[in-house]
C-alpha positions, 0 to 999 in steps of 0.5 A: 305226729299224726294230725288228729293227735294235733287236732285233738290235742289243740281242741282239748278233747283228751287227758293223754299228753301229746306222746301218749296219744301218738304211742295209742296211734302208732299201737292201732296201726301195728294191730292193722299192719300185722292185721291182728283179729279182734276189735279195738275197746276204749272204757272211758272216753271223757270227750272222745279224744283218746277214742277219736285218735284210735278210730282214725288209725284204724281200719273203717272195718275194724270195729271199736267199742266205746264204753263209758257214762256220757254223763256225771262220772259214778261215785267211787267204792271204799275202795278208793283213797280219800284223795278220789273220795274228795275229788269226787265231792269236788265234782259233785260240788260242780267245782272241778275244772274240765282239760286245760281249765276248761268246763268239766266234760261230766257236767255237759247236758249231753255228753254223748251227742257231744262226743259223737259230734267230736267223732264227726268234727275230727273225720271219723264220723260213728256211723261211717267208721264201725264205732260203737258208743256204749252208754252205761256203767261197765259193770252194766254194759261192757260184755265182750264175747269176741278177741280183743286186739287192743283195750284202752281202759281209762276207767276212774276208780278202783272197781271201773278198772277192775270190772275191764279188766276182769272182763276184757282180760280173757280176750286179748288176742296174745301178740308179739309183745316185743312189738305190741304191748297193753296200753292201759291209761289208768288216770285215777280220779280226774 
């Protein structure tokens, strides 16, 4: 197991279980090992975990687009069932528990200084590393006009998810699908 996914896992900083980040991990590397174009996209970060493992698979040059809110998650649409209407009250209410029990990553007063001092603390500080930390909703924000080698989408609800994949889908750099496939972490209303 590579060691940030150790890392990253012991601080708590990502949904994904332990085979889920190591699966992420080895999917970066096979994009730098068969040097596939494009850049590395992750749509919702919560505390960077899942994001922090990408950026230390990768290569410094490779660029790696990080959309998210860094902030209270959006209320969902009528879209979504009543289970994501009721655990969106409960995060409203201030009443949801964060990963591992710990304090909801929503409710930090500044999320985004947050997730980039993570970045730094785990060897892959943003600026030194080509990663890009977008704030803003995806339908606001996430606008990719270059080949996608890989999207890590970790989006809440119904139209979060729909809006990357309508807009990232035209993107994706076709590979040997044998080798790489699409990983997208659809965790529905944490």
């Amino acid at each position: 197991m590579p060691p940030v996914v150790r890392a990253v896992q012991t601080r708590s900083l990502s949904y994904l279980s332990e085979d889920a980040l190591n699966d992420l991990f080895e999917q970066v590397r096979i994009v730098e090992s068969r040097k596939i174009k494009g850049i590395l996209v992750e749509a919702g970060c919560a505390l960077g975990g899942s994001a922090i493992v990408m950026a230390a698979a990768k290569s410094k040059t490779r660029p790696l687009y990080v959309y998210d809110v860094f902030g209270m998650i959006p209320k969902p649409s009528a879209r979504d069932g009543e289970d994501v209407q009721q655990r969106y009250q409960a995060i409203k209410g201030g009443q949801s528990p964060g990963i591992a029990g710990n304090r909801y990553y929503g409710y930090e007063e500044d999320l985004l200084t947050t997730v980039t001092e993570n970045f730094r603390r785990h060897g892959v500080p943003v600026e030194a590393n080509g990663v890009h930390l977008v704030k803003g909703l995806f339908e606001d924000t996430l606008r990719v006009e270059e080949p996608v080698a890989l999207a890590h989408l970790d989006g809440d609800w119904y139209e979060s998810v729909m809006t990357c994949l309508r807009r990232l889908e035209p993107h994706l750099v076709r590979a040997d699908h044998r080798r790489l496939r699409a990983m997208v972490g659809l965790q529905g209303g944490r």
